[in-house]
C-alpha positions in Angstrom: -105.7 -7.9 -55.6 -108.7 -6.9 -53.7 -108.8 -7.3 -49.4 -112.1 -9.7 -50.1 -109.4 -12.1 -52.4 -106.8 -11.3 -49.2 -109.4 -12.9 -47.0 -110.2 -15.5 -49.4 -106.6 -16.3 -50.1 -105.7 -16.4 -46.3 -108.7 -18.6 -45.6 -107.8 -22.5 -46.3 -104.2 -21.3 -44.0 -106.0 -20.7 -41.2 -108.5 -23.9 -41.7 -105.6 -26.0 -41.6 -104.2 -24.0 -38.5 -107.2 -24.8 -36.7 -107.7 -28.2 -38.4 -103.4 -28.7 -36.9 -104.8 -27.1 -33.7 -107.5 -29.9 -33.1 -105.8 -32.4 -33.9 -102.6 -31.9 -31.7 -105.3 -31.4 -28.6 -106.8 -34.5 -29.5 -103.3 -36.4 -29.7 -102.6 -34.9 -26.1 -105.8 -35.9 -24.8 -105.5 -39.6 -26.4 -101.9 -39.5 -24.7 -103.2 -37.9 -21.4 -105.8 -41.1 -21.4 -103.7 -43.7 -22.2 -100.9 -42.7 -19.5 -103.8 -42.9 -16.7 -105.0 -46.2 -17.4 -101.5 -47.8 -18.5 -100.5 -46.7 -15.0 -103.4 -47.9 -13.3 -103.8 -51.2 -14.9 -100.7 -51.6 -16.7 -100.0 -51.4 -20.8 -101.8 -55.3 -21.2 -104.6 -54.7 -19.4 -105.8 -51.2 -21.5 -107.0 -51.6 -24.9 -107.2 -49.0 -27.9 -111.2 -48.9 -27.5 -110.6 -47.8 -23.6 -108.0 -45.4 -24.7 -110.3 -43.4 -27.3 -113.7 -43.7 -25.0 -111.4 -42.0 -22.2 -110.6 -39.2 -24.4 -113.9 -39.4 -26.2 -113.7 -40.8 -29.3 -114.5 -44.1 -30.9 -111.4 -46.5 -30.6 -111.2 -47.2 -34.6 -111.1 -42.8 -34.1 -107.8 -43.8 -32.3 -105.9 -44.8 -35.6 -106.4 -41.3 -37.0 -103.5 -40.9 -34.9 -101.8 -44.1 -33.8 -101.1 -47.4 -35.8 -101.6 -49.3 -32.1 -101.3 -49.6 -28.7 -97.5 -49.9 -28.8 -97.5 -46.7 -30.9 -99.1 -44.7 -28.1 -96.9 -45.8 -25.5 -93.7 -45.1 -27.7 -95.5 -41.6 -28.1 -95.8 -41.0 -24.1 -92.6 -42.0 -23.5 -91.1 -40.5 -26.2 -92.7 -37.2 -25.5 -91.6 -37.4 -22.3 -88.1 -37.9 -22.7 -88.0 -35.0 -25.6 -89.6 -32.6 -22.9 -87.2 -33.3 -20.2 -84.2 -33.1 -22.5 -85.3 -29.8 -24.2 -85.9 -28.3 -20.7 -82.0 -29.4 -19.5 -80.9 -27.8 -22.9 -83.0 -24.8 -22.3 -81.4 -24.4 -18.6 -77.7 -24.8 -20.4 -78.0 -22.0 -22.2 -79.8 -19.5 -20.0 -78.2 -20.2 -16.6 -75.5 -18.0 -15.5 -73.5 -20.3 -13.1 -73.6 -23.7 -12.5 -75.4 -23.7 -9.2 -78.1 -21.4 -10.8 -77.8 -24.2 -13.4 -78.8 -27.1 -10.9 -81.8 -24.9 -9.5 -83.4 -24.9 -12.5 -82.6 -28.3 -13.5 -84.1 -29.4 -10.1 -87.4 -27.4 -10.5 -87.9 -28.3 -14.4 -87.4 -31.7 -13.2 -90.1 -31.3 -10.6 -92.2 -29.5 -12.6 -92.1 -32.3 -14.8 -92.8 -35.0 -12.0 -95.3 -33.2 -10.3 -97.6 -32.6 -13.7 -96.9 -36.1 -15.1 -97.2 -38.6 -12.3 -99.2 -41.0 -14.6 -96.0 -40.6 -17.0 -93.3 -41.7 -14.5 -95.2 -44.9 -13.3 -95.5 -46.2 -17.0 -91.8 -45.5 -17.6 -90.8 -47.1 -14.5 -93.0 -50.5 -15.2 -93.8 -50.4 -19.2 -90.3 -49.5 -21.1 -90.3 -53.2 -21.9 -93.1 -53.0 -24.3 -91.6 -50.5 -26.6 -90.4 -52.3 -29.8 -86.6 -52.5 -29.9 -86.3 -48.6 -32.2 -88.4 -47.1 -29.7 -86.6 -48.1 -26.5 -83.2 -47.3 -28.3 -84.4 -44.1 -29.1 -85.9 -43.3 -25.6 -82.7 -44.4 -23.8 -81.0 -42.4 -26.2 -82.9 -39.4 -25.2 -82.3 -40.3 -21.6 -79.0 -40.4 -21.8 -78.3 -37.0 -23.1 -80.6 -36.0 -20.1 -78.2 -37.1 -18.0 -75.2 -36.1 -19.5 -76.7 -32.5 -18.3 -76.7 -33.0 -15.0 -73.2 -35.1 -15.2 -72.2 -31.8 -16.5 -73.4 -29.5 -14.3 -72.6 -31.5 -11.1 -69.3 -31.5 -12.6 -68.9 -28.0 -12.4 -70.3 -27.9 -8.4 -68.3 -30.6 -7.6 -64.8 -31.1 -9.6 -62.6 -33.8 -9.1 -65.7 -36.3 -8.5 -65.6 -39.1 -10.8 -68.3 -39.0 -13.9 -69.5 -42.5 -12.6 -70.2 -41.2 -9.0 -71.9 -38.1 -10.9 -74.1 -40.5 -12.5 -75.0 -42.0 -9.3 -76.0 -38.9 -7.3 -78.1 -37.7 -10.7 -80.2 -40.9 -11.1 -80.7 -40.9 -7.3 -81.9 -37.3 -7.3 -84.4 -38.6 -10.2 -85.5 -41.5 -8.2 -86.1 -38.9 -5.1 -88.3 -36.1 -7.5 -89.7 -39.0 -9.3 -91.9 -40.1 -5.9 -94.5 -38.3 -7.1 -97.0 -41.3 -7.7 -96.4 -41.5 -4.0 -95.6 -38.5 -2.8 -98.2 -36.2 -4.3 -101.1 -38.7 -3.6 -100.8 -39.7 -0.3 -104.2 -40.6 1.4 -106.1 -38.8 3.8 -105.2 -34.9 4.1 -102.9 -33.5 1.3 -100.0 -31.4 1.1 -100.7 -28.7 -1.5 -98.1 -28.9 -4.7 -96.6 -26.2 -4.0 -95.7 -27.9 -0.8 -94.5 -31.0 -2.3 -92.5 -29.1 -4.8 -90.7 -27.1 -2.1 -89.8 -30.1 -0.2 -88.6 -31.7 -3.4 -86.8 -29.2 -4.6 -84.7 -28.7 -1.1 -84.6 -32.3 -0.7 -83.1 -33.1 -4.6 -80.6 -30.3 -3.9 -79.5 -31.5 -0.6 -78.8 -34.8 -1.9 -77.1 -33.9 -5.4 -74.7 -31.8 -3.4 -74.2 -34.0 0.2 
């Protein structure tokens, strides 16, 4: 076989690479879109049209992707559940002690809040709105999310009761999840790597008061 027939042969691969390319940045850019204006004017008052004009395509575009509106709302808050719980399971298995275990909870956990504000508001108001095998599957997710940081509290703090874990974790989450509020104050703003310093200290100081 000749290098032109390599070429040739390799070809249609890296078309579909690039085709596979485009069309996960379009899905994150739909996604992106949709968060904003769900949180802005809640999941009833957006429709599809307004979703794919945001990200630049025609709204019947939309259904390349989506079979509806309650499709792209499973997707964000599916999405965002996946990353949060990949990121704990990540942390398990790389952290050396269980206080270096909580640091990097706390910071993927800010990370998370700081970069997808839009995110946390449509989880805290639209989580009705997801079909029954959607919310199931996100509180699924969610719950295994804990279960990391029951863990690792755990470890930091034996003896506690798992139920008094589970307090001090979702209150921690409530704390780093102020970043609708926190990070957009009006009038002169703290830079994020301000914020995320004073969440970070603030979330520790709490999980292990």
């Amino acid at each position: 076989m000749t290098d032109a027939t390599l070429t040739d042969a390799a070809a249609p691969d890296a078309t579909l690479t690039e085709r596979g390319r485009r069309k996960a940045d379009r899905r994150r850019a739909l996604l992106a879109a949709a968060a904003t204006r769900f949180a802005e004017r809640g999941y009833a008052g957006v429709t599809i049209e307004e979703i794919g004009q945001a990200a630049g395509v025609s709204g019947p575009a939309v259904y390349r992707h989506f079979p509806g509106k309650a499709a792209v709302l499973a997707a964000i808050l599916l999405d965002a559940s996946r990353s949060l719980l990949d990121g704990a399971e990540r942390v398990a298995g790389e952290a050396s002690d269980p206080a270096g275990a909580l640091r990097a909870l706390i910071a993927h956990h800010v990370d998370f809040a700081l970069a997808e504000a839009d995110v946390i508001v449509v989880q805290d108001r639209e989580l009705a709105h997801l079909d029954p095998v959607a919310r199931h599957e996100v509180r699924a997710l969610q719950r295994r999310y804990v279960e990391h940081w029951v863990a690792t509290l755990g470890a930091l703090r034996p003896g506690e009761p798992e139920s008094e874990l589970r307090v001090r974790a979702h209150a921690a989450f409530g704390l780093m999840n102020s970043t609708p509020h926190s990070a957009r104050t009006p009038g002169r703003r703290p830079t994020r790597a301000v914020v995320r310093d004073l969440l970070e200290r603030m979330a520790w100081a709490s999980l292990l008061a």
